[in-house]
Each structure stands twice: as C-alpha cells, then as structure tokens.
C-alpha positions as CSV (number, residue, x, y, z in Angstrom):
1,X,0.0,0.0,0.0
2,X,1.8,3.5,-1.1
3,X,1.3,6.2,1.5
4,X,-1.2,8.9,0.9
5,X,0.3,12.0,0.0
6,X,-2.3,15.3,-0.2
7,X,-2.1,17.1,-3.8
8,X,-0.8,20.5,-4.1
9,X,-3.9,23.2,-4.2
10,X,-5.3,23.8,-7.8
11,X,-5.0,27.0,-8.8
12,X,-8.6,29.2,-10.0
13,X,-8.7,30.1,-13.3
14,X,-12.4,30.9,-13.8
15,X,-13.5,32.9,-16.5
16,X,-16.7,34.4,-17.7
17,X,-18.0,31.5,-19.6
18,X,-17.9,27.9,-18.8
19,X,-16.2,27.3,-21.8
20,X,-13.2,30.0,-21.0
21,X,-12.2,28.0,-17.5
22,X,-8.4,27.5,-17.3
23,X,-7.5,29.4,-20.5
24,X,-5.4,32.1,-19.8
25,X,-4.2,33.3,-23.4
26,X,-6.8,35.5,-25.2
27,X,-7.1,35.1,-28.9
28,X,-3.5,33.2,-29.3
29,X,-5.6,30.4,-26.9
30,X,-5.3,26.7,-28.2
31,X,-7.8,25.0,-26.5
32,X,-9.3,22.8,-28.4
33,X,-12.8,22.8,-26.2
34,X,-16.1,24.7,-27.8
35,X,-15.8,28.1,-28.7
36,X,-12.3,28.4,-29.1
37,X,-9.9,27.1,-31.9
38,X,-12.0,25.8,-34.7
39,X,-10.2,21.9,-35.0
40,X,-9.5,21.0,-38.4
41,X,-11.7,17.8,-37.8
42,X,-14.5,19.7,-36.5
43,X,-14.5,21.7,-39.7
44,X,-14.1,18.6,-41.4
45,X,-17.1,17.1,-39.4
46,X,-19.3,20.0,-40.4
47,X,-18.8,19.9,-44.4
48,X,-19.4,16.2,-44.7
49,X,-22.9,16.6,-42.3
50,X,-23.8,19.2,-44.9
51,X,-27.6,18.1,-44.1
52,X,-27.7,19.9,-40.2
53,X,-26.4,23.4,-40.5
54,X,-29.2,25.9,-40.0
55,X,-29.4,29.1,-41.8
56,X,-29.6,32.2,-39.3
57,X,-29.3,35.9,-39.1
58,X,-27.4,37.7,-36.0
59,X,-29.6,39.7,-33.8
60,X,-26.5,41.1,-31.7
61,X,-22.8,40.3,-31.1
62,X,-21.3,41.4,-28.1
63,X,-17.7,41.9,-26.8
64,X,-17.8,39.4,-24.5
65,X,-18.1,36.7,-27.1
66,X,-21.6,36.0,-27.1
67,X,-23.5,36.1,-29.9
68,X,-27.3,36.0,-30.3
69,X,-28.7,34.4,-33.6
70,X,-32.3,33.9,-34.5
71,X,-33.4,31.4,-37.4
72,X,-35.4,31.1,-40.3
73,X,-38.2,29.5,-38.4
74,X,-37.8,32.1,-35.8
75,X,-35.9,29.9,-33.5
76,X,-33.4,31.9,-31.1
77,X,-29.7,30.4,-30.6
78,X,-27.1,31.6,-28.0
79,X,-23.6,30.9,-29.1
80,X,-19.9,32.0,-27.7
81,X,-16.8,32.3,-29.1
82,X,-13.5,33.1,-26.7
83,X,-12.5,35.7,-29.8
84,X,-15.0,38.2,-29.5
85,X,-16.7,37.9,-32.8
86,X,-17.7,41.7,-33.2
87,X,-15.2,42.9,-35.5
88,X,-16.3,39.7,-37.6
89,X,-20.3,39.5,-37.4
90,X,-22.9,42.5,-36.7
91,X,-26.7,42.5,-36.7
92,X,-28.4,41.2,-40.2
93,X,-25.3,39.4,-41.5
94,X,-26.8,35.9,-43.0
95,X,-24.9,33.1,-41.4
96,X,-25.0,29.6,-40.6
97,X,-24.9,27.0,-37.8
98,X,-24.0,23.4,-37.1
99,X,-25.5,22.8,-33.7
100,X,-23.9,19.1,-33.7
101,X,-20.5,20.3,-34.2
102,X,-20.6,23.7,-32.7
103,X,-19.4,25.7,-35.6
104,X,-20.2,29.0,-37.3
105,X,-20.0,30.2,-40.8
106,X,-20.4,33.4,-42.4
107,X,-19.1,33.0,-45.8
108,X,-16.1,31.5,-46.2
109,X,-15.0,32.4,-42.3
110,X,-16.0,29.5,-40.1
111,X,-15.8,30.0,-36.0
112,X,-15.7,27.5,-33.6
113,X,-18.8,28.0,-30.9
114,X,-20.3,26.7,-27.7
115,X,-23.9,26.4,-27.2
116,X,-25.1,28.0,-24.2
C-alpha cells in the first residue's frame, strides 16, 4: 500500500463562460474545447454533415463573445466564441450554424462556438 500524500492546491482560473475556464491566453488560446480554436476535424465534421447546419441571421454580437442568432423558423440560438466575434459579425449578416459540431460560418469564415 503506497502512503497517501495530499495534492498541491489547484489554482482558480475561472473565466466568464464555462467554456473559457483555465485558459489564460486571449485570442492566441489553443484550447481545443467549444468556442475556441476551430479543429481541423471539427471543420471537417461539419462539411461532410452538410444536411444539419441551420441558416440564421445575428440579432447582436457582443464583446464578450456571445453572440445571439435567430433562425429562419424564428428559433433563437445563443452561441460563444473566446474571440470576441464583433469585429467579424454584426446585426443582419446571413450566417449559418452546425449545432452538432458547434461551428459558425459566415461565408467562407467559419468559428468555432459553444452552445449556451
């Protein structure tokens, strides 16, 4: 039997999303969890599952990453992305999502999201 020995204390890194916990980088962040890098299977994922992306419009996108979209059939989404999208996205611009792979597109620009 090995002796017990207590782990050292885990640092808090909490952020303002759930998504955002432990990163500490900004926009250079790699995490590969929702709503941060888009990962080139995840991209990959989305393209061949053509059939579930969902055409949208965005109501609002704020500077703290979240972004409101409503759909065709009037159905309102609540996405997040750790990169602020506002410089990319503002109200009325056509987009599209893939709820299954959590991944935006506006054009040929496609973001990595979390549901929330």
């Amino acid at each position: 039997m090995s002796p017990q020995h207590p782990h050292a204390a885990a640092e808090s890194r909490t952020g303002l999303a759930m998504g955002m916990r432990g990163c500490v980088e900004g926009e250079a962040c790699s995490s590969g969890r929702p709503g941060h890098g888009l990962h080139p299977m995840q991209d990959r994922l989305s393209r061949i599952v053509a059939s579930r992306w969902t055409d949208a419009v965005v109501v609002r996108a704020a500077s703290d990453g979240f972004v409101e979209l409503v759909d065709l059939e009037g159905g309102a989404h609540r996405v997040w992305n750790h990169g602020a999208l506002t410089g990319r996205l503002a109200a009325g611009d056509p987009v599209a999502l893939h709820p299954v792979y959590g991944v935006l597109a506006r054009g040929d620009d496609r973001y990595s999201v979390a549901a929330v």
